[in-house]
N, C-alpha and C positions, 0 to 999 in steps of 0.2 A: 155796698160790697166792700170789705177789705180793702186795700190797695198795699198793705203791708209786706206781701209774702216777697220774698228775695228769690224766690227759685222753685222750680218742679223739684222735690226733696228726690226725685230717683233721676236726675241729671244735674251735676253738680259741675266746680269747677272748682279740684282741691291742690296746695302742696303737694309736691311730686319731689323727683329725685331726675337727674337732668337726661337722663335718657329709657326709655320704655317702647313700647310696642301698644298699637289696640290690639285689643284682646289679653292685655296681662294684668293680673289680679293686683290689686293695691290698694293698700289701709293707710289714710290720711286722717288728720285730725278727728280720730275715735270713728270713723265711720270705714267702712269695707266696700269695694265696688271695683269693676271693672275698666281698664281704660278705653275710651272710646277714641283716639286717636296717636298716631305716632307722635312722640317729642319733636317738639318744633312745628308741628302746626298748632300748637295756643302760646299763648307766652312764656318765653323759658321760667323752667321752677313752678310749673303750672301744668297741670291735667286735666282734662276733659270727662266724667267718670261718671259711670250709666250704679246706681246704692240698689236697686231691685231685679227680682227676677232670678233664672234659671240659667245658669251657662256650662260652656264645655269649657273644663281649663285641666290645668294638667296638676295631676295630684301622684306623690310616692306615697308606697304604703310600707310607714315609718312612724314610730310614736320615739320618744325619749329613749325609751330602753332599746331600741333596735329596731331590725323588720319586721311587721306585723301584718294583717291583712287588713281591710277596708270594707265596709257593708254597707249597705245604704240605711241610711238614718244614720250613723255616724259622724262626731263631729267632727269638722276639718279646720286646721289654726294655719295662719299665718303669720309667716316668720322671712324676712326681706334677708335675713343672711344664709337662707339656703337656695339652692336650684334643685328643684322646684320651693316655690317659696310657699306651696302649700301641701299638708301632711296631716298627720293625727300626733305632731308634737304638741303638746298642750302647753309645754314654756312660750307658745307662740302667741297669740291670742285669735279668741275664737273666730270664720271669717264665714262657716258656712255650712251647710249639714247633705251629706256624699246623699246623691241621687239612685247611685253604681255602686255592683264591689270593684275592687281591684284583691286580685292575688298576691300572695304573701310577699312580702320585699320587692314587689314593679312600680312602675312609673307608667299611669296610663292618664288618657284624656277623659273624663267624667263628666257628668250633668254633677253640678254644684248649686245650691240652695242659697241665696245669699242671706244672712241674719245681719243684725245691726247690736245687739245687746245680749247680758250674759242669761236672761229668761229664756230667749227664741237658740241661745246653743244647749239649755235645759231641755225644751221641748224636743231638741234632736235625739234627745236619749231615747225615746221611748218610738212605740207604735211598731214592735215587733208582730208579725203574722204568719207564722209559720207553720204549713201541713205537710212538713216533711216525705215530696214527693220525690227528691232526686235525691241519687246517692250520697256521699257524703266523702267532698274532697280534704283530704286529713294532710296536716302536716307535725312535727314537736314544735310546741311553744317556741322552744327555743331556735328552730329549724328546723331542716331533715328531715327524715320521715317518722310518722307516728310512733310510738312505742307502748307497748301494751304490762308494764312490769308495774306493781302495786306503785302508787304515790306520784306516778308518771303523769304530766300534765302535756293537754294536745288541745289543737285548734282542727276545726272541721267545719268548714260552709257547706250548705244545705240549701238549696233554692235564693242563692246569693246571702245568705245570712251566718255571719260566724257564731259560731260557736267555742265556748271553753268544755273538756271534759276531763275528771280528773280520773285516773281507776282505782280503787280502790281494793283492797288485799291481794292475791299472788294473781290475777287475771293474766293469762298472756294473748286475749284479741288485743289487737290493736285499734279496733273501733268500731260502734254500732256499725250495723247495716240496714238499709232500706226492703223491707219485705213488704208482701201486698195490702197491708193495714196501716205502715208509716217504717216507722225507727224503730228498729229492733235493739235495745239498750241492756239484755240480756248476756251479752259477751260470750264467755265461754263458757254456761253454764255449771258453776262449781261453786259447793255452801262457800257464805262469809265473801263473795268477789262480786263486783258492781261498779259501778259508777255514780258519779256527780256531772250533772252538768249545767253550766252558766254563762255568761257572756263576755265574762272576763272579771275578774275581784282587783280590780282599783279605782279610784275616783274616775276613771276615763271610760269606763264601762260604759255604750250608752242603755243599760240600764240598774245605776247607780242613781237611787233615790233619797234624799237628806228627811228624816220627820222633823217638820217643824217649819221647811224650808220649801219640799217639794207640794204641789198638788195632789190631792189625793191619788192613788194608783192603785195600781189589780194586776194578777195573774191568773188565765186560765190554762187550765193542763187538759190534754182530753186523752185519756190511756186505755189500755186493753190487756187484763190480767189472764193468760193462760191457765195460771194455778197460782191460785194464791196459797192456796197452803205453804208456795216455795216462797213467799215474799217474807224476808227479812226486817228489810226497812223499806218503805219504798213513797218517800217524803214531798212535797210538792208545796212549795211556799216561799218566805223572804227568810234569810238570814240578814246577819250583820257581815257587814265586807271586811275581809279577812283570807288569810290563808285557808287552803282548803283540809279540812281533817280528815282522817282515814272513820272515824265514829263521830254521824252529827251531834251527838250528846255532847262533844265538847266543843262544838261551837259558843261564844261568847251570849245571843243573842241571837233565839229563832223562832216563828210562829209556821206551823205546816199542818196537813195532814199527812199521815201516815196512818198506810196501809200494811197492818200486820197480820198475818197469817188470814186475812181474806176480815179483818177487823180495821173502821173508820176508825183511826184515831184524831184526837188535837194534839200536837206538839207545844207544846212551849219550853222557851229557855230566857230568863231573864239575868242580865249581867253575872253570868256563868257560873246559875244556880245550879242542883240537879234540875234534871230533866223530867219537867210536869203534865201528866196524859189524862186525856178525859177521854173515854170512850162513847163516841157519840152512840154507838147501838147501831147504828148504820152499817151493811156488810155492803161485799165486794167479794160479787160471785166469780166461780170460772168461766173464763170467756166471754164475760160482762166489760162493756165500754163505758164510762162515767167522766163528768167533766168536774174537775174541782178547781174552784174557783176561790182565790184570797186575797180580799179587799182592805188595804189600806187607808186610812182617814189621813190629813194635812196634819192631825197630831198624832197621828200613829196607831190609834186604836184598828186590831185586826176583829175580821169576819169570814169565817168561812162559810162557803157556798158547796153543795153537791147538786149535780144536776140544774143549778141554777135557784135550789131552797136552800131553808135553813135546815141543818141536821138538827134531828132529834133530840141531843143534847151537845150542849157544848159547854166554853168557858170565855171570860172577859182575859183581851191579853191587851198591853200597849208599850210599844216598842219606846223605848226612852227619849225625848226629846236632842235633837240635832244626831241621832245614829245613823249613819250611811246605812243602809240595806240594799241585796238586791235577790232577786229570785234566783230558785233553785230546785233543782230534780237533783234526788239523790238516790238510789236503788244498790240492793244488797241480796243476794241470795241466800236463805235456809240450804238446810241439807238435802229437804228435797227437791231443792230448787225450781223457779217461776217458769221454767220453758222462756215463750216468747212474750215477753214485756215490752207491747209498742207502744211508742209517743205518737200519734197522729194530730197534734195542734199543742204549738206556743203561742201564745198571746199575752203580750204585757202594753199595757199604756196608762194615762189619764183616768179617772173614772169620770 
């Protein structure tokens, strides 16, 4: 046997700062863990500190830019010059992935995930599941309450899960709604007005994926077209992260399906060519539920899924080596618009 090991690696005894509490979060020499005793019972300039496991510690929800809100899966950084010294500031470094949400700009006590390395606050990105069965509590991006005016950007948790949604041309709902089949993302019914929706477009997203960098990933969508005849665009897949545009044709960088006029399409967009469709031949009847599915490889190469097959035709796409991506629902009404377009399941993770 061994006799080499210096320690249980999940009870340590690190560098400290001369006064603390048990129970308070602290990152010592690269590692992250909780204190297991007050200052001055181990030796001064020294802590006691539990590197694994699951705790309640106290988290604001704050990123860089301002107040933001908190979801579980979410990564949480620490940073010893603020109260609370842990947040969703990312200048901090990474110390553990939110169990909880917290609401927009508060300070609450959370189940926190301890990680040790920048892989396991990668893995925090992902493992969204979402069947949109509760309302949907909305706030502006920037604060205050939602706003429904073309270009307008808003935040709304959905069964503890934030969300981004952008609107897109003169819409004035203020935001989906919950009806008996999921999210209703149809807004005010009127041609050319819809929405985007995502989890956020900056490297802090936790579902921001790097080609080349991340493991492979996927997105499934599972929706319900009232009338496709009304569907304009009605897109479901990775872009490149970026500002949100009011026509996904001028995104830099996109792979999706799109459903047009009750036709499967493939999207692609490669370093902000036009915009290249194959129509798989695949429809999309009225009042048809279908789950489209878009898989990702470690080098980027996409595939799409309907129903869990392969469509009838398609095309070869591969997003360009080190391109941040992340998923995206995008939806647009014709003139005679979709009626009720619900999302009943997001699902992004790992493949």
């Amino acid at each position: 046997m061994a006799i080499n090991k210096d320690f249980n690696p999940e009870f340590v005894v690190l560098p400290a700062a001369s006064t603390y509490e048990s129970g308070d979060p602290i990152r010592s020499n690269g590692l992250n863990g909780v204190c297991l005793e007050d200052s001055g019972n181990v030796t001064t300039g020294y802590a006691t500190v539990n590197t694994e496991g699951v705790w309640d510690l106290s988290v604001q929800a704050v990123d860089d830019e301002g107040s933001t809100t908190i979801a579980a899966g979410d990564t949480i950084y620490f940073d010893s010059a603020n109260t609370p010294s842990l947040s969703k500031r990312s200048s901090g470094s990474a110390y553990g992935i939110a169990q909880e949400a917290i609401s927009y700009g508060l300070t609450d006590t959370i189940q926190v995930f301890l990680i040790q390395d920048a892989d396991e606050a990668e893995a925090g990105k992902t493992g969204t599941l979402c069947y949109f069965k509760t309302g949907p509590v909305t706030s502006g991006k920037g604060g205050g309450a939602a706003t429904g005016t073309g270009g307008d950007e808003n935040n709304m948790i959905i069964d503890g899960i934030n969300f981004e949604y952008h609107i897109v041309g003169t819409a004035t709902a203020t935001a989906p709604i919950i009806v008996a089949g999921g999210l209703d993302i149809g807004l005010d019914d009127a041609d050319d007005d819809g929405i985007e929706i995502t989890r956020g477009i900056t490297a802090r997203s936790p579902e921001a994926f790097t080609v080349g960098t991340s493991p492979a990933f996927y997105m499934k969508v599972e929706a319900t077209l009232a009338d496709v005849s009304g569907t304009d665009a009605f897109l479901m897949g990775f872009r490149k992260l970026e500002a949100y545009q009011a026509d996904p044709d001028d995104y830099d960088e996109a792979f999706a399906a799109n459903v047009n006029a009750g036709n499967i399409i493939v999207t692609e967009i490669l370093n902000g060519a036009a915009t290249a469709t194959t129509d798989t031949t695949d429809d999309w009847a009225d009042g048809e539920t279908h789950v489209i599915e878009v898989r990702v490889s470690a080098a980027g190469v996409c595939t799409l899924l309907i129903d869990g097959a392969a469509p009838t035709a398609t095309s070869a796409f591969t997003f360009d080596d080190g391109e941040v991506v992340i998923p995206f629902v995008y939806f647009r009404h014709d003139s005679d618009v979709a009626e009720d377009t619900t999302l009943s399941r997001w699902e992004v993770d790992y493949q």
